[in-house]
Backbone as XML, in Angstrom:
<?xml version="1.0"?>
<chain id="A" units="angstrom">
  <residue number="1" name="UNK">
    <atom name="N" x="-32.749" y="-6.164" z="6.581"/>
    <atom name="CA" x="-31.634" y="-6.600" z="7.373"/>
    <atom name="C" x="-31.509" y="-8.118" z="7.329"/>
  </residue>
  <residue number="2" name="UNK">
    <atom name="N" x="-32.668" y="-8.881" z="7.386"/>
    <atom name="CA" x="-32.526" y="-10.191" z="7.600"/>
    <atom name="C" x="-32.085" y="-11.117" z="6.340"/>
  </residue>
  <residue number="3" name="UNK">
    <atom name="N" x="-32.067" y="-9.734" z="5.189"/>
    <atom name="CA" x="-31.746" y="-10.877" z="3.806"/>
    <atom name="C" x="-30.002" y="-10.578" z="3.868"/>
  </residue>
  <residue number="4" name="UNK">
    <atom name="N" x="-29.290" y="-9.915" z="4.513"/>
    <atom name="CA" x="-28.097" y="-9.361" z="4.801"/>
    <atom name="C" x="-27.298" y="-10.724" z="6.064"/>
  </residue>
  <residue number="5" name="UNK">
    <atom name="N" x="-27.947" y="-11.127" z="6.610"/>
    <atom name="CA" x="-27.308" y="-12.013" z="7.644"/>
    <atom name="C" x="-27.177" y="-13.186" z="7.016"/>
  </residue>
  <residue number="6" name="UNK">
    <atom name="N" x="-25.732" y="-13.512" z="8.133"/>
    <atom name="CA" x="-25.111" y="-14.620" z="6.960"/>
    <atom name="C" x="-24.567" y="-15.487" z="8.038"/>
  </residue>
  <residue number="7" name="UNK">
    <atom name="N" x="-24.115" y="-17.026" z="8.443"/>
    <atom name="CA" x="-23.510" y="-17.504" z="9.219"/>
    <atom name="C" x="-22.369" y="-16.936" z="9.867"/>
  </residue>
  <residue number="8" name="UNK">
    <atom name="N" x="-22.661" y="-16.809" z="11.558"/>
    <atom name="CA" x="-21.573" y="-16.558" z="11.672"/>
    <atom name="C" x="-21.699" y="-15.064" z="12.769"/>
  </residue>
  <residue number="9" name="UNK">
    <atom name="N" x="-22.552" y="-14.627" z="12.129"/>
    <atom name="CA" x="-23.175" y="-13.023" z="12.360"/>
    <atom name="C" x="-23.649" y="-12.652" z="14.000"/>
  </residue>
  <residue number="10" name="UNK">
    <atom name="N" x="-23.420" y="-11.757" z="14.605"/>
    <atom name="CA" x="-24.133" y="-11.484" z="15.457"/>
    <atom name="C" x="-25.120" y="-10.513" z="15.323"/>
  </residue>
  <residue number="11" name="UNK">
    <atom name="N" x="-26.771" y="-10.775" z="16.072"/>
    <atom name="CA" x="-26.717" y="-9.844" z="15.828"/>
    <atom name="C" x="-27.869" y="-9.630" z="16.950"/>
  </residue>
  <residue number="12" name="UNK">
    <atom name="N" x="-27.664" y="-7.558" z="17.324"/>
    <atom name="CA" x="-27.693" y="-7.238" z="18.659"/>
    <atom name="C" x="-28.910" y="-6.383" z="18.687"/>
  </residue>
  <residue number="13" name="UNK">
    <atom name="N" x="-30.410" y="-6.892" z="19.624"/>
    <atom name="CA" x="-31.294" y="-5.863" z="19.420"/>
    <atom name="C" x="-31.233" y="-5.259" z="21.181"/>
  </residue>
  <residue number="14" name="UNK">
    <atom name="N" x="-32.171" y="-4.592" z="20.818"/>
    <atom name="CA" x="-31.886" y="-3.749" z="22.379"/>
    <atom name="C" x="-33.174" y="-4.622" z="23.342"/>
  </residue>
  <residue number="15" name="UNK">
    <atom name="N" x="-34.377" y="-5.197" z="22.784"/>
    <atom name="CA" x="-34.981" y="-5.458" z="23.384"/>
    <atom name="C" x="-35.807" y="-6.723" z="22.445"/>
  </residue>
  <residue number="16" name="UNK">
    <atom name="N" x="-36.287" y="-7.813" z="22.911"/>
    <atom name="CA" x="-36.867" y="-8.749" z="22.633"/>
    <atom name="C" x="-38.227" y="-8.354" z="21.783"/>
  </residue>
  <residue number="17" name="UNK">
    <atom name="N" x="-38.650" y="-7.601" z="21.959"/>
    <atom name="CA" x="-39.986" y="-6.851" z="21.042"/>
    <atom name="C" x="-39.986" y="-6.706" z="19.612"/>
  </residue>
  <residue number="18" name="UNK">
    <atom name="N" x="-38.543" y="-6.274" z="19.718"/>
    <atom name="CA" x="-38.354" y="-5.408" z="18.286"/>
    <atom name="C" x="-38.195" y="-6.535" z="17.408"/>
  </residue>
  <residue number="19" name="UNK">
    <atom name="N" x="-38.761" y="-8.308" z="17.647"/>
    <atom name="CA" x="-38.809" y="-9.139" z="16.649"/>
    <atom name="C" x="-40.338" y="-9.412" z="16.067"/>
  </residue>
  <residue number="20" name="UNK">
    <atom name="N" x="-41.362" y="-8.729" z="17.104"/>
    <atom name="CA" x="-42.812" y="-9.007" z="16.449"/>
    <atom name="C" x="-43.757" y="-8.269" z="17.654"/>
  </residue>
  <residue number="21" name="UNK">
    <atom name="N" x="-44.415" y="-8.157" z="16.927"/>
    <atom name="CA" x="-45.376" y="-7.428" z="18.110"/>
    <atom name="C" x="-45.989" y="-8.831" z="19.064"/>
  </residue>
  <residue number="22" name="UNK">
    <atom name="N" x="-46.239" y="-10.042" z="18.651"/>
    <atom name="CA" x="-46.635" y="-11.110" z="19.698"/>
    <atom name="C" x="-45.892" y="-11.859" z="19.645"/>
  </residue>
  <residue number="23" name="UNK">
    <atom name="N" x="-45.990" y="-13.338" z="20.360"/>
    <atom name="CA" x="-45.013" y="-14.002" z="20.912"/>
    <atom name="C" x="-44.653" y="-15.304" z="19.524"/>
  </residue>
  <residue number="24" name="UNK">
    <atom name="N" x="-45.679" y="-15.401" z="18.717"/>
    <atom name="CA" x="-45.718" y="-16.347" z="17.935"/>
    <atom name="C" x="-44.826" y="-15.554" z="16.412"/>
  </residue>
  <residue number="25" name="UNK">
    <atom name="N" x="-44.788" y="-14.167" z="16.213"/>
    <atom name="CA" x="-44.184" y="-13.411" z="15.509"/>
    <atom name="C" x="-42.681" y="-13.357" z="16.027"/>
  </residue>
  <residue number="26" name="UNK">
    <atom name="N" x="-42.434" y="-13.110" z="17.026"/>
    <atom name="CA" x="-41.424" y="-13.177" z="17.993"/>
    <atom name="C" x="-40.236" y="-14.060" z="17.786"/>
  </residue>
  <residue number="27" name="UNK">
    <atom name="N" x="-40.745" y="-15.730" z="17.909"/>
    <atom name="CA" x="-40.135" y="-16.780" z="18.338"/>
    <atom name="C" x="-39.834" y="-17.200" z="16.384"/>
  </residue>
  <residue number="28" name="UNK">
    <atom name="N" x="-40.838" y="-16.975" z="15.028"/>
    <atom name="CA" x="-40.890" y="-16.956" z="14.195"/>
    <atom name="C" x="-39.848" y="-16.608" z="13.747"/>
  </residue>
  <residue number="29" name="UNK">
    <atom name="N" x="-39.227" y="-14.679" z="14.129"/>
    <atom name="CA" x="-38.306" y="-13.987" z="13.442"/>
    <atom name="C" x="-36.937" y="-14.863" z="13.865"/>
  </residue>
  <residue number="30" name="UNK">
    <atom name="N" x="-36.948" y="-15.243" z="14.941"/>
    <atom name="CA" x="-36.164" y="-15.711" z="16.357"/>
    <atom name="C" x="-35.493" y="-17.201" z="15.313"/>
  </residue>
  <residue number="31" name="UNK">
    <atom name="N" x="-35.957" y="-17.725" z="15.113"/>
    <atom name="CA" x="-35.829" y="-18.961" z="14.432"/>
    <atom name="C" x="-35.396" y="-19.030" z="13.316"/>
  </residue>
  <residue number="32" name="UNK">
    <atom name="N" x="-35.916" y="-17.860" z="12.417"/>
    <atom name="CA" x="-35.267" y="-17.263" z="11.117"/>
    <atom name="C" x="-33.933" y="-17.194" z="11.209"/>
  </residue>
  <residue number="33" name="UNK">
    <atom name="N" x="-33.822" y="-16.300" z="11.969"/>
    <atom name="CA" x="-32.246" y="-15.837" z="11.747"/>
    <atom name="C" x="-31.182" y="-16.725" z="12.684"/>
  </residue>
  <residue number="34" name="UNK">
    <atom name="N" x="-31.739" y="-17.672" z="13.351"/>
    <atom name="CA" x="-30.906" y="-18.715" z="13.937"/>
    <atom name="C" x="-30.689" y="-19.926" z="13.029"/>
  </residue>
  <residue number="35" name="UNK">
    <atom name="N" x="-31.758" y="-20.091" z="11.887"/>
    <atom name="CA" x="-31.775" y="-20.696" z="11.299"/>
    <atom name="C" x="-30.703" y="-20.697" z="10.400"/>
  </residue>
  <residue number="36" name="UNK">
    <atom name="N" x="-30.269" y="-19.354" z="9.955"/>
    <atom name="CA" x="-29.237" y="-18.874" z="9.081"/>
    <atom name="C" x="-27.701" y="-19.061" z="10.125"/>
  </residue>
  <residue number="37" name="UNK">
    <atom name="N" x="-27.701" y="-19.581" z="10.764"/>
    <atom name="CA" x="-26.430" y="-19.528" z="11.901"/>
    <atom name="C" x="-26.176" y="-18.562" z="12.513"/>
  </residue>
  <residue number="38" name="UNK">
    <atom name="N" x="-26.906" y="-17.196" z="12.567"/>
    <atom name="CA" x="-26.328" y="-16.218" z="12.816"/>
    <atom name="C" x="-26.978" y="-16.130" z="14.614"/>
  </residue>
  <residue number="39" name="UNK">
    <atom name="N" x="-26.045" y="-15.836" z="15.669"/>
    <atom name="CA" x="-26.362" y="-15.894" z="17.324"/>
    <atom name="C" x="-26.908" y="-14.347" z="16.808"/>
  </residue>
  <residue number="40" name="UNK">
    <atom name="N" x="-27.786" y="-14.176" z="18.278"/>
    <atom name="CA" x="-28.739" y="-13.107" z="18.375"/>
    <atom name="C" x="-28.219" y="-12.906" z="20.199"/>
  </residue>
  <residue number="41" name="UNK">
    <atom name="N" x="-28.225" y="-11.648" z="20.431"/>
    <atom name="CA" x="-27.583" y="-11.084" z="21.718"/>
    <atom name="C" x="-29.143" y="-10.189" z="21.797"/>
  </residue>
  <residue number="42" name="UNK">
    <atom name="N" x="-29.609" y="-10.385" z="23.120"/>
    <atom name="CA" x="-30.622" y="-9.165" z="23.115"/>
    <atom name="C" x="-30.381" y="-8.527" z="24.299"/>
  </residue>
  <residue number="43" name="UNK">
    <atom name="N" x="-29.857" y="-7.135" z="24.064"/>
    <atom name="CA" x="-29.218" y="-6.337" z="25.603"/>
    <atom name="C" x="-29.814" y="-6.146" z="26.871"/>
  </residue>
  <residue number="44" name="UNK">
    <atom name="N" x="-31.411" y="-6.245" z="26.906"/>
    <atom name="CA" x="-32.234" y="-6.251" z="28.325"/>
    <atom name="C" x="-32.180" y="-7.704" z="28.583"/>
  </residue>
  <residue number="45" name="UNK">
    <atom name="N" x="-31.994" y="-8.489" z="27.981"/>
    <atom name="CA" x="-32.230" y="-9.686" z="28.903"/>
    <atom name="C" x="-30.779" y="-11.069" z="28.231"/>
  </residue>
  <residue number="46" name="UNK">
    <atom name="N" x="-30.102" y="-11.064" z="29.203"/>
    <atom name="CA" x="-28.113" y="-11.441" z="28.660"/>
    <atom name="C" x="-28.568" y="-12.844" z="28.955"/>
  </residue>
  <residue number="47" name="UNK">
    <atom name="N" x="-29.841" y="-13.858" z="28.899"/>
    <atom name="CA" x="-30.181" y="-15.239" z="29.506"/>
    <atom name="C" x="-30.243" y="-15.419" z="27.900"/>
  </residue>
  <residue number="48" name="UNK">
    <atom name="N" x="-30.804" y="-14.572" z="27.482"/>
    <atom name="CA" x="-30.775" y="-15.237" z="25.834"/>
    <atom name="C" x="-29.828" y="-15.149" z="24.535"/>
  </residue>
  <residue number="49" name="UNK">
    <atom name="N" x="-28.623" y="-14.944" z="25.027"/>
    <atom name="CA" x="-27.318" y="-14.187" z="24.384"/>
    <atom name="C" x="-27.008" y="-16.027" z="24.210"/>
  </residue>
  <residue number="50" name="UNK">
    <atom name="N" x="-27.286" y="-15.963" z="23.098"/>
    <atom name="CA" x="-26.802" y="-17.442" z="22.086"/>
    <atom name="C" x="-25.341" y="-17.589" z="22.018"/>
  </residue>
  <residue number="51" name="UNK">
    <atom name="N" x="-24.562" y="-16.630" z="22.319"/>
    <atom name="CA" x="-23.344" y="-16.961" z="21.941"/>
    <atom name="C" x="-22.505" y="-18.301" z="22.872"/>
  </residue>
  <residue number="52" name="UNK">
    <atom name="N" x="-23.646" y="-18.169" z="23.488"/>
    <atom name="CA" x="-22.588" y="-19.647" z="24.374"/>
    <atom name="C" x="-22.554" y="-20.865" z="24.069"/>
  </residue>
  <residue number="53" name="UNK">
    <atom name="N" x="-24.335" y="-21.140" z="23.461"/>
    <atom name="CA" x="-24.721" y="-22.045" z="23.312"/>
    <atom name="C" x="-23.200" y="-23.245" z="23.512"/>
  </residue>
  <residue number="54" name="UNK">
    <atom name="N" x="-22.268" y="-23.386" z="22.978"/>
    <atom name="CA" x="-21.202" y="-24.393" z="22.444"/>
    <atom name="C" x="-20.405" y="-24.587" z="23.766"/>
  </residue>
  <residue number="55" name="UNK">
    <atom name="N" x="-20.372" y="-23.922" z="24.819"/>
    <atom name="CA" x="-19.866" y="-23.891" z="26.224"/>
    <atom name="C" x="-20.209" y="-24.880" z="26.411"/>
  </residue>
  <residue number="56" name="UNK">
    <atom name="N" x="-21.742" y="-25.212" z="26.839"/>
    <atom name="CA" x="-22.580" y="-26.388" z="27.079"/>
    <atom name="C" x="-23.569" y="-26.540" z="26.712"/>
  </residue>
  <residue number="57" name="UNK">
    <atom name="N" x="-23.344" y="-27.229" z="25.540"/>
    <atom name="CA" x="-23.835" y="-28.302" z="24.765"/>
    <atom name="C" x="-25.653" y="-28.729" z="24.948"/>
  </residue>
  <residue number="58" name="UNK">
    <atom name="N" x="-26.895" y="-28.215" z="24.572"/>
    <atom name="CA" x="-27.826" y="-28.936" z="25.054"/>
    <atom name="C" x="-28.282" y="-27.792" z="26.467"/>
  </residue>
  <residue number="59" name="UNK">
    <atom name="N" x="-27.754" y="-27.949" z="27.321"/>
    <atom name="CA" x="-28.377" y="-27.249" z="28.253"/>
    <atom name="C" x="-28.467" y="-25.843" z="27.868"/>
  </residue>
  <residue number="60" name="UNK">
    <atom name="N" x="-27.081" y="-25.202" z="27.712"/>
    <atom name="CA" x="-27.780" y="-23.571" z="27.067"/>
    <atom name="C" x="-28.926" y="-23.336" z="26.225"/>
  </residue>
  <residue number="61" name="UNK">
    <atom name="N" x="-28.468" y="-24.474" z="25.386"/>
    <atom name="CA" x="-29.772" y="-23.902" z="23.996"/>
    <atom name="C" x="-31.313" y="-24.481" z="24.965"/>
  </residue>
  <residue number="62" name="UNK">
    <atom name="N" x="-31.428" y="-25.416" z="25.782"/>
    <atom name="CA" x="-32.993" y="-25.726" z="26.279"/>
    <atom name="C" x="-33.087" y="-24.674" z="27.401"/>
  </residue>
  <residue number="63" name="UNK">
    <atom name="N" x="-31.831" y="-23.607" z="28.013"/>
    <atom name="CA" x="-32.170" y="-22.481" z="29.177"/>
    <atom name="C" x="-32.486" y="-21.611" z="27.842"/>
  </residue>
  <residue number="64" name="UNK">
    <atom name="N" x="-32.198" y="-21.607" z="26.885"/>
    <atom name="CA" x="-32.579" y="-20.528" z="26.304"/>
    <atom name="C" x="-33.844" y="-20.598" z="25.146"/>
  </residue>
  <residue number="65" name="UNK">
    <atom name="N" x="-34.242" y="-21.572" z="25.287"/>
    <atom name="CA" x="-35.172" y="-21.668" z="24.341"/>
    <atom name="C" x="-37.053" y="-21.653" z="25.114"/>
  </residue>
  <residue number="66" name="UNK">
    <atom name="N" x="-36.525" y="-22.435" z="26.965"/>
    <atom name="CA" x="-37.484" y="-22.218" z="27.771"/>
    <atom name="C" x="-37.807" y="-20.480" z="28.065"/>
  </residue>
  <residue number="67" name="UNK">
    <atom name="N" x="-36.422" y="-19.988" z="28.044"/>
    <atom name="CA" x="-36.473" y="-18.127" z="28.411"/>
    <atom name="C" x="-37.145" y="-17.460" z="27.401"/>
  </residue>
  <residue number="68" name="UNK">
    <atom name="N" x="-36.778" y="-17.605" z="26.074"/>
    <atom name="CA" x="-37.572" y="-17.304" z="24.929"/>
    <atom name="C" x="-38.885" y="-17.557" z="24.823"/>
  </residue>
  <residue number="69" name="UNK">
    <atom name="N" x="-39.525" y="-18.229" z="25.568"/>
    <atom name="CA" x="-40.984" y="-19.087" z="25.563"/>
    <atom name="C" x="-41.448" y="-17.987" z="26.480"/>
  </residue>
  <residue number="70" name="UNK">
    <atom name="N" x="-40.834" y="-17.888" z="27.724"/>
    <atom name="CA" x="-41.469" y="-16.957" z="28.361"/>
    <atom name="C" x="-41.899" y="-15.599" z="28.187"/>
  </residue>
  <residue number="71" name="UNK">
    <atom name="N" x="-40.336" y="-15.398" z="27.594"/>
    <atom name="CA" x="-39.627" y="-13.623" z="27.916"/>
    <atom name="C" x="-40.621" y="-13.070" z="26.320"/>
  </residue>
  <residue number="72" name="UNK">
    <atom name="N" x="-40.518" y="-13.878" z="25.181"/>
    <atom name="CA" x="-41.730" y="-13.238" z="24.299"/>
    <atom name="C" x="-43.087" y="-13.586" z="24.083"/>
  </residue>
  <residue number="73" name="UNK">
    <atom name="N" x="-43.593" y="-14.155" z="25.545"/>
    <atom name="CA" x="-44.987" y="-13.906" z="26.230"/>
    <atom name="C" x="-45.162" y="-12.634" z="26.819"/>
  </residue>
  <residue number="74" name="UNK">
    <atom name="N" x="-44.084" y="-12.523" z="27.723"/>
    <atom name="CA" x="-44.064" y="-11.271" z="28.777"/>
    <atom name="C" x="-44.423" y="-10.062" z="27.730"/>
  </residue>
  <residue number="75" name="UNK">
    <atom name="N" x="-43.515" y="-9.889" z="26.058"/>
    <atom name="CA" x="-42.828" y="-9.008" z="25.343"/>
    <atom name="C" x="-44.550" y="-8.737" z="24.449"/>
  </residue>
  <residue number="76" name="UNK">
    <atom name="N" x="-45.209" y="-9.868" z="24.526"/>
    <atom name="CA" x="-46.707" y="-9.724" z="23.678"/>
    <atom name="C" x="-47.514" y="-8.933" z="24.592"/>
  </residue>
  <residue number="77" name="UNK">
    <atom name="N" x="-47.436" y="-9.444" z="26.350"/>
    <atom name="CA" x="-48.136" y="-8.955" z="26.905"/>
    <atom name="C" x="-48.122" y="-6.945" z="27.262"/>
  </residue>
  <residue number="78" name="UNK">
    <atom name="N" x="-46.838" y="-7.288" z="27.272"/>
    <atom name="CA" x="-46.487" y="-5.609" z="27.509"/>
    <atom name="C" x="-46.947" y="-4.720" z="26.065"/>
  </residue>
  <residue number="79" name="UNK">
    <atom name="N" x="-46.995" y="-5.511" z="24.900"/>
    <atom name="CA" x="-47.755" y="-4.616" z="23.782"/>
    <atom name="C" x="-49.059" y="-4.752" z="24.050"/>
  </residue>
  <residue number="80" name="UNK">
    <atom name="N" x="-49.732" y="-5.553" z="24.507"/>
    <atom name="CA" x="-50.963" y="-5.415" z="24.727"/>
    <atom name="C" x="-51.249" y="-4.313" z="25.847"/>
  </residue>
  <residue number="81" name="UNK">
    <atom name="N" x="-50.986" y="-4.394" z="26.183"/>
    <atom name="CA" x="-51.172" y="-3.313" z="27.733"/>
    <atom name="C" x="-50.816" y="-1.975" z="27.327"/>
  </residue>
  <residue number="82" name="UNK">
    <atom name="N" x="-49.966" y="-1.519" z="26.771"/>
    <atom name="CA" x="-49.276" y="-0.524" z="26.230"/>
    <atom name="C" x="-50.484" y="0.046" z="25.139"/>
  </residue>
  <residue number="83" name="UNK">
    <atom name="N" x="-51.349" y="-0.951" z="24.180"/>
    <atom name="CA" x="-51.967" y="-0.087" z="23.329"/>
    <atom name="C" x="-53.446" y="0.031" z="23.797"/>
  </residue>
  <residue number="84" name="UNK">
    <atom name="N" x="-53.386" y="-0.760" z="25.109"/>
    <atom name="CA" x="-54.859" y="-0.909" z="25.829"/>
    <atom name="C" x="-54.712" y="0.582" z="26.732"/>
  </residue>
  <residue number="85" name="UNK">
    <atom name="N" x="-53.903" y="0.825" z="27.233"/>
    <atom name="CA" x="-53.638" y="2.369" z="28.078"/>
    <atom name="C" x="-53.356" y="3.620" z="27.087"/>
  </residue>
  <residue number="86" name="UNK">
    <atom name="N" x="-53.217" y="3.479" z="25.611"/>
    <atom name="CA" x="-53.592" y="3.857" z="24.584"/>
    <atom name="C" x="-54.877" y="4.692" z="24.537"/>
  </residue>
  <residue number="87" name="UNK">
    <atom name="N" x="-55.100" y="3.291" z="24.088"/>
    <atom name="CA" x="-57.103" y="3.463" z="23.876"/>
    <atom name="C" x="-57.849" y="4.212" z="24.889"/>
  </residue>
  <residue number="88" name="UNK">
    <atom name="N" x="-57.159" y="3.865" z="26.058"/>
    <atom name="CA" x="-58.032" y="4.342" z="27.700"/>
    <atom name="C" x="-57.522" y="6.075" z="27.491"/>
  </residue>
  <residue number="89" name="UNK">
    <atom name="N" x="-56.585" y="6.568" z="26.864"/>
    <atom name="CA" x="-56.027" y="7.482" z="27.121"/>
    <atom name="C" x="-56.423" y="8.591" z="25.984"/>
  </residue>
  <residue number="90" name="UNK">
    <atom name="N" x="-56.932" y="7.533" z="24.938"/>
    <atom name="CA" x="-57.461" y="8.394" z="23.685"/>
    <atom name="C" x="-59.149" y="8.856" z="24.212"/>
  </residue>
  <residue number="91" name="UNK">
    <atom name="N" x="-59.891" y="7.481" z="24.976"/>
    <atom name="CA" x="-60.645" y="7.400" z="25.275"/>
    <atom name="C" x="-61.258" y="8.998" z="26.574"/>
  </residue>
  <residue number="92" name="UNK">
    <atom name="N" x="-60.519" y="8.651" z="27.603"/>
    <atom name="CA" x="-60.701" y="10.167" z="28.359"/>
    <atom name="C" x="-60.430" y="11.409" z="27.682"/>
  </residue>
  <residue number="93" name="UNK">
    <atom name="N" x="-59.207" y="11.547" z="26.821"/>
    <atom name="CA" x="-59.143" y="12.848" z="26.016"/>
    <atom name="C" x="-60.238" y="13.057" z="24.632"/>
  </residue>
  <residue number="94" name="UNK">
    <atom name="N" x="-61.041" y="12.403" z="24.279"/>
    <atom name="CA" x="-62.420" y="12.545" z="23.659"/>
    <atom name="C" x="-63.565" y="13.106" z="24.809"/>
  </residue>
  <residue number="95" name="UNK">
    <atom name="N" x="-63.711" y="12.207" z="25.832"/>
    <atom name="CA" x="-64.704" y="13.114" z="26.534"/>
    <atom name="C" x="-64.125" y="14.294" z="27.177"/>
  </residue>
  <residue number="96" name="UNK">
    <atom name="N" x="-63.039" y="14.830" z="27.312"/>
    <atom name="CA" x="-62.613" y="16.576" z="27.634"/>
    <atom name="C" x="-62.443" y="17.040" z="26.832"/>
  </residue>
  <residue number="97" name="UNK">
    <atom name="N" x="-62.653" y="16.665" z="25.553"/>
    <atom name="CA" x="-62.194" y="17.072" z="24.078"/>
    <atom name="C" x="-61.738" y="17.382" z="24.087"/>
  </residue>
  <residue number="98" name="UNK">
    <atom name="N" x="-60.752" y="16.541" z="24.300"/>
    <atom name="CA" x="-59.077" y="17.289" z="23.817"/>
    <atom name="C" x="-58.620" y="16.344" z="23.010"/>
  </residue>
  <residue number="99" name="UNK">
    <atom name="N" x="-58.923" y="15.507" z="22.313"/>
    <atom name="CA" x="-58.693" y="14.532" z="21.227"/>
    <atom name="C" x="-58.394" y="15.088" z="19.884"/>
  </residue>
  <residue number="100" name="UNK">
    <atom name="N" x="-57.645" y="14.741" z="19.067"/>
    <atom name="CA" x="-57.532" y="15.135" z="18.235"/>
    <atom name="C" x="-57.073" y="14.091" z="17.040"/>
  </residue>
  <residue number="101" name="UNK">
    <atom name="N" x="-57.464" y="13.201" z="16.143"/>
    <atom name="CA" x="-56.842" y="12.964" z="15.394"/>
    <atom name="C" x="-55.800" y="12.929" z="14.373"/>
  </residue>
  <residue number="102" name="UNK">
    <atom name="N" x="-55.081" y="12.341" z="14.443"/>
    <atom name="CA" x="-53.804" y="12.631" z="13.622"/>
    <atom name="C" x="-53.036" y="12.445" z="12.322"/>
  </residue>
  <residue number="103" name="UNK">
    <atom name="N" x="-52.744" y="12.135" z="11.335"/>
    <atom name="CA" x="-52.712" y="11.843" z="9.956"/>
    <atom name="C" x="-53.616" y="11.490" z="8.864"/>
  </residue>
  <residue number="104" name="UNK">
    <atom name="N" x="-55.195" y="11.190" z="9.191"/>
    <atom name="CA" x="-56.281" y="11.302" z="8.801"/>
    <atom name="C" x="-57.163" y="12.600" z="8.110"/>
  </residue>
</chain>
């Protein structure tokens, strides 16, 4: 998709995650494709919807670049937690043996 975007482009994910699993992958993809001119809209959170940036000048892009700092900390932390309740969950279903491995 990203060799497809071109100035000009919007483009719309549903959630801030779906650019990297951590925050440094995140802000990476984030930069890529802003780099190419193309605004990025992300539908759970409308603070980082670039399209305004040009309203006002400077302040949008530093509200949105501080929100981005945060919001794909929050977006690393929630994968972490998510594959840590994973593990805890693979972990109890081994001792009731009810575990089962899967594509292996």
């Amino acid at each position: 998709m990203k060799s497809k975007i071109r100035e000009g482009d919007v483009l719309v994910v549903h959630t801030l995650n779906r650019f990297g699993r951590n925050a440094k992958a995140i802000k990476e993809e984030w930069q890529e494709i802003r780099k190419e001119g193309a605004d990025i809209v992300v539908r759970d959170m409308p603070i980082l919807d670039r399209r305004n940036d040009e309203k006002i000048p400077g302040v949008s892009e530093l509200i949105s670049n501080l929100a981005l700092e945060l919001l794909s900390w929050m977006a690393e932390e929630e994968i972490r937690k998510s594959r840590e309740a994973q593990r805890e969950g693979i972990e109890i279903a081994k001792v009731k043996g009810k575990y089962k491995r899967v594509g292996k």
